[in-house]
C-alpha positions as CSV (number, residue, x, y, z in Angstrom):
1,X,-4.3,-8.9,-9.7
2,X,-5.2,-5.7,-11.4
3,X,-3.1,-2.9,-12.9
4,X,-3.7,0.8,-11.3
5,X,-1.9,3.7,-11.8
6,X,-1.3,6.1,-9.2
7,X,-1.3,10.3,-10.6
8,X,-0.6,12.4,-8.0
9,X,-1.8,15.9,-9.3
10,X,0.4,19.3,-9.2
11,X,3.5,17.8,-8.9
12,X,6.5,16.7,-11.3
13,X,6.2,12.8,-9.7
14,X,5.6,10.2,-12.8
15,X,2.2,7.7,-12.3
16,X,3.2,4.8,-10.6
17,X,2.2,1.1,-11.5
18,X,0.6,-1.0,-8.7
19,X,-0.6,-4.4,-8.9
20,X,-3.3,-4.2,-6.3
21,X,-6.4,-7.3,-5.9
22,X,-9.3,-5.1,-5.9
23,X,-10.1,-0.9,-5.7
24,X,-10.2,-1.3,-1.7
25,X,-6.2,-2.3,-1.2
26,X,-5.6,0.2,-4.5
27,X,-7.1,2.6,-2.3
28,X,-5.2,1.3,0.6
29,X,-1.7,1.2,-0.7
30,X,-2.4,4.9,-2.3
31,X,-3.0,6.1,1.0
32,X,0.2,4.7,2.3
33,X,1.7,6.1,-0.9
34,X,0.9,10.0,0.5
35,X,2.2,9.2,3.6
36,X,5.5,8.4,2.1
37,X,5.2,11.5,-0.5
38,X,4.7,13.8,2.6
39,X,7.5,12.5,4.3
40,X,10.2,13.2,1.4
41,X,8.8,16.5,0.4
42,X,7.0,17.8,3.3
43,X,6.7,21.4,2.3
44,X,3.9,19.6,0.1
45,X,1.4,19.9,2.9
46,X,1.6,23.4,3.4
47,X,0.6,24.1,-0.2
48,X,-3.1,24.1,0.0
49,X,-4.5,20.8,-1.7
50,X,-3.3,18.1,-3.7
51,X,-5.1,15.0,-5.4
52,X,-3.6,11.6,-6.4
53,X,-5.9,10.0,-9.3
54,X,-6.3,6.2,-8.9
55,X,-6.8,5.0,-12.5
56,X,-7.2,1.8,-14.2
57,X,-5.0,0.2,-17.0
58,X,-6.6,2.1,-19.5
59,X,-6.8,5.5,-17.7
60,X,-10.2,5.9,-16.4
61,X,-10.7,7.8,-13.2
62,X,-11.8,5.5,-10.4
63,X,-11.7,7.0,-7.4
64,X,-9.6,10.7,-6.2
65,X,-8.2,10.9,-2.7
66,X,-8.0,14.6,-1.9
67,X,-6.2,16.3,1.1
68,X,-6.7,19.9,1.8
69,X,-4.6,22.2,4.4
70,X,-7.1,24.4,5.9
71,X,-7.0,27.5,8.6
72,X,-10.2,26.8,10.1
73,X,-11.8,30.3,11.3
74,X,-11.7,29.9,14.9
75,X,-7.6,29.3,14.3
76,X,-5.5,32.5,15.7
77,X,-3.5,31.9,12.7
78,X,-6.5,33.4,10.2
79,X,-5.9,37.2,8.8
80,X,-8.7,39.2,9.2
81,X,-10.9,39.6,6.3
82,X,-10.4,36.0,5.2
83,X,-13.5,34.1,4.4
């Protein structure tokens, strides 16, 4: 098993330690992560973008998972003038 730690950006949340095999269930299991993050704070979404870092013991960047809200310009919802 190998260490990763799991920084999710623009937020007060601590990393979190996961013991994962490889990068593909560390990837995995951060994924699942979000989902739970969204559902105990989901005003989250609505706040543009957010990354969680997936590091390894030492604190290298390996990979970023990034979601983005976006209005896409089609949407009734955009203001004119946007974009």
């Amino acid at each position: 098993m190998t260490r990763f730690v799991f920084r999710l950006k623009n937020t007060s949340e601590a990393p979190l330690d996961y013991e994962c095999e490889d990068i593909t269930e560390a990837q995995a299991e951060a994924v699942r992560y979000l989902g739970r993050y969204l559902t105990e704070n989901p005003g989250f979404a609505s706040e543009g973008h957010w990354v969680l870092d997936i590091q390894n013991g030492v604190g290298q960047s390996l990979v970023q998972i990034i979601v983005a809200t976006v209005i896409p310009r089609s949407s009734p919802m955009r203001v004119k003038g946007d974009g």
